[in-house]
C-alpha positions, 0 to 999 in steps of 0.5 A: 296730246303733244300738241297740248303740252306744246301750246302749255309750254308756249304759253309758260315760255312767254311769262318772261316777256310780260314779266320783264320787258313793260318794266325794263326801260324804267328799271335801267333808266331810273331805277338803277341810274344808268341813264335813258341811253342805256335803257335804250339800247337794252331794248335795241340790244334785246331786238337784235339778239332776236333778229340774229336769232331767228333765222339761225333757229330756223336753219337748225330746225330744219338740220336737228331734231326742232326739239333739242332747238327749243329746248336749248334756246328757252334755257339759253334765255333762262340763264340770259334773263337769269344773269339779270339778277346779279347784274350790277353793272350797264354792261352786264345788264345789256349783255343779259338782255341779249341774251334774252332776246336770244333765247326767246326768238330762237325757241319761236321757229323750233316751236312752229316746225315741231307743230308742222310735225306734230299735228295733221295739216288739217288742224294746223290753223286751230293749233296755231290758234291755240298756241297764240291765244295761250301765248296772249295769256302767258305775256299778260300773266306775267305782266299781272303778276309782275304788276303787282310785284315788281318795286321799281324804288329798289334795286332788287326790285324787278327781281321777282321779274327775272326769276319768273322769266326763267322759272318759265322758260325752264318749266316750258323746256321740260315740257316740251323735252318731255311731249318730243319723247317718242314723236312721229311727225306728219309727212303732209309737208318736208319739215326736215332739210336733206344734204343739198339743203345743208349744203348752201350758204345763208345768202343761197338760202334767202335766194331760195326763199325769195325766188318765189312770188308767194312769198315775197308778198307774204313778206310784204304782209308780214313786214306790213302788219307788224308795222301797222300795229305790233310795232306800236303796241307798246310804245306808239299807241300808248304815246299818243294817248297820253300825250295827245289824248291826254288819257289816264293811264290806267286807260292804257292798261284797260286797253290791253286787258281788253286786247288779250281778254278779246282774243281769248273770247273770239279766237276759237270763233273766229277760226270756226267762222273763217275755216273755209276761207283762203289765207289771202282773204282772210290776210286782207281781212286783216289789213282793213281791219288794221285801217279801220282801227287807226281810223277810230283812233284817228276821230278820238283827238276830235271827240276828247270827250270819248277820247278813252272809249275810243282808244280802249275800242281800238285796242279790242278792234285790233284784236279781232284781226289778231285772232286771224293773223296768227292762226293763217300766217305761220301755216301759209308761210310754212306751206310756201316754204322751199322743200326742207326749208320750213324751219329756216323760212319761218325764222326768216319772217320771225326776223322781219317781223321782229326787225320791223317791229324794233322800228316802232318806238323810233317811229313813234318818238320822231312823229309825236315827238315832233308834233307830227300827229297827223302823220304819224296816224297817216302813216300808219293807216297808209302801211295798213293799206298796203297790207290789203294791197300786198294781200290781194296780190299774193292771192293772184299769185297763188291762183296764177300758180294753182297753189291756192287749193293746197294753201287752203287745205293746208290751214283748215280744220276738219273740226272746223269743216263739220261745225260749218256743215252743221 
């Protein structure tokens, strides 16, 4: 049941960044006058507060009680994106955005440690699977409700944006306050950091986390992947098919209706489908997939004809791999982890996924914006690779240090097991 309520409020805790994030650039730019620099830097601003707030989230969650963390976080960013109401000038506007950004990241390492504690390590994938599909739901939700809302014309008009990102960041805080009442945590894996872990510096703690082998290629994955697609989600891909395909926009939205509506259909399947298979693999999995979308995207500019098709079709192939990466990342990092240090190392990587995916939009602006199409989809098809690459070195890294048995344990389903067996 806590697992449930967990997944609920992850879910509720993300209307936020449907709500508000699609609509913020325009709002400050045009909306309020101040100016595509300080739309810019709101975005930037948000970014860093998420960058800082991570791997200090982290460490928390390994020293306090993960609950209190989330909790506390998600109400920090329910008074940063509440202050956006009344914000009437570029500084205030920048300074709520911070908060924001603050607030939601830091609540993302609190909630992937609450479910190392809450659930046995043998349903772990599906949990993670679950909280991800609800995620998915949640950001399209509140861009849904938020679409049809939101009047970019006034001045109070992403109001109904803001409101709704802090009516769910506090519902979510309530519900999770409430499922963490009389919890007992499973002692498959050390989620809570003794004396000497408190004890070092932030740079002996990266040094810890990054002596092992495993997780420097789980690094390069993470920092891989997001390059090759979440950094692009919302800026890169939508660019070039406005502005090369010279799609309509409403191909756009279509696009990421069919991303979520795919992950939603396939992600219980998939995990199903995929229980018996190593993180390592299914990781590599991932990265083709990944090259095979970009190079679907690549053959639309050939075929204007389809060009639509194509680019929607890309959008729900990246969505089969989604359905993979989410559930196996999060676990297998957690499983690396140096003892009593979960917490922390997964706000690390939340950090360099965040960081990385903070570079897309620079990315995209530079390449495109130069009429440098071809090398912005050479690129990225490049950077999937290496995902591949840095995927099946962690596998013989695993396997030169007999971790691979543990990792797969540590991921699967016994659900999962008796469907595969049926």
């Amino acid at each position: 049941m806590r697992a449930k309520l967990l997944i609920l409020a992850s879910s509720i805790g993300m209307l936020g960044w449907g709500a508000v994030l699609p609509y913020q650039y325009a709002y400050a730019a045009d909306t309020r006058g101040w100016g595509a620099l300080v739309a810019a830097a709101a975005s930037s601003l948000f970014s860093v507060g998420a960058l800082v707030a991570a791997p200090v989230a982290g460490r928390l969650s390994d020293r306090l009680n993960p609950v209190v963390v989330a909790v506390l976080a998600q109400l920090l960013g329910a008074v940063g994106v509440g202050s956006l109401v009344i914000a009437d000038s570029a500084a205030a506007f920048l300074g709520g955005m911070f908060v924001f950004g603050l607030g939601l990241t830091a609540a993302v390492p609190a909630k992937q440690v609450l479910v190392l504690r809450w659930v046995d390590s043998t349903d772990r994938r599906r949990t993670f699977a679950y909280k991800f599909t609800g995620e998915a739901l949640g950001m399209a939700a509140g861009a849904y409700v938020a679409g049809h809302l939101v009047d970019l014309r006034a001045p109070q008009g992403l109001d109904v944006g803001f409101l709704t990102a802090a009516a769910g960041f506090a519902i979510s805080s309530l519900i999770i306050g409430l499922a963490g009442r009389g919890a007992i945590r499973h002692p498959d894996i050390d989620v809570s950091g003794g004396p000497e872990v408190g004890s070092r510096s932030p740079i002996e703690s990266m040094w810890a986390i990054f002596a092992t082998p495993a997780l420097r290629w789980t690094a390069v994955i993470t920092v891989a992947l997001a390059l090759g697609f979440y950094a692009q989600f919302e800026s890169g891909l939508p660019a070039y098919a406005l502005t090369t395909l010279d799609v309509d926009t409403a191909t756009v939205g279509t696009a990421a209706a069919v991303n979520a509506i795919v992950i939603v259909v396939l992600q219980v399947i998939v995990v199903r489908l995929t229980a018996r298979r190593s993180a390592p693999t299914l990781l590599m999995a991932v990265g083709g997939i990944w090259v095979l979308s970009w190079l679907v995207l690549s053959s639309a500019q050939f075929a204007p004809g389809v060009a639509s098709a194509l680019f929607v079709t890309t959008y729900g192939i990246f969505a089969v791999g989604e359905t993979m990466y989410s559930p196996v990342l999060s676990p297998l990092t957690a499983s690396l982890a140096p003892r009593g240090m979960v917490g922390q190392t997964l706000g690390t990587f939340a950090a360099l996924q965040t960081t990385f995916s903070a570079l897309g939009p620079l990315v995209a602006g530079v390449l495109l914006g130069a009429g440098l199409t071809t090398g912005f989809l050479g690129l990225h098809i490049a950077i999937s690779a290496l995902a591949v690459y840095a995927a099946w070195r962690l596998r013989v890294a695993l396997r030169r240090s007999d971790l691979e048995p543990a990792v797969a344990q540590e991921t699967r389903s016994p659900s999962d097991d008796a469907v595969l067996a049926a």
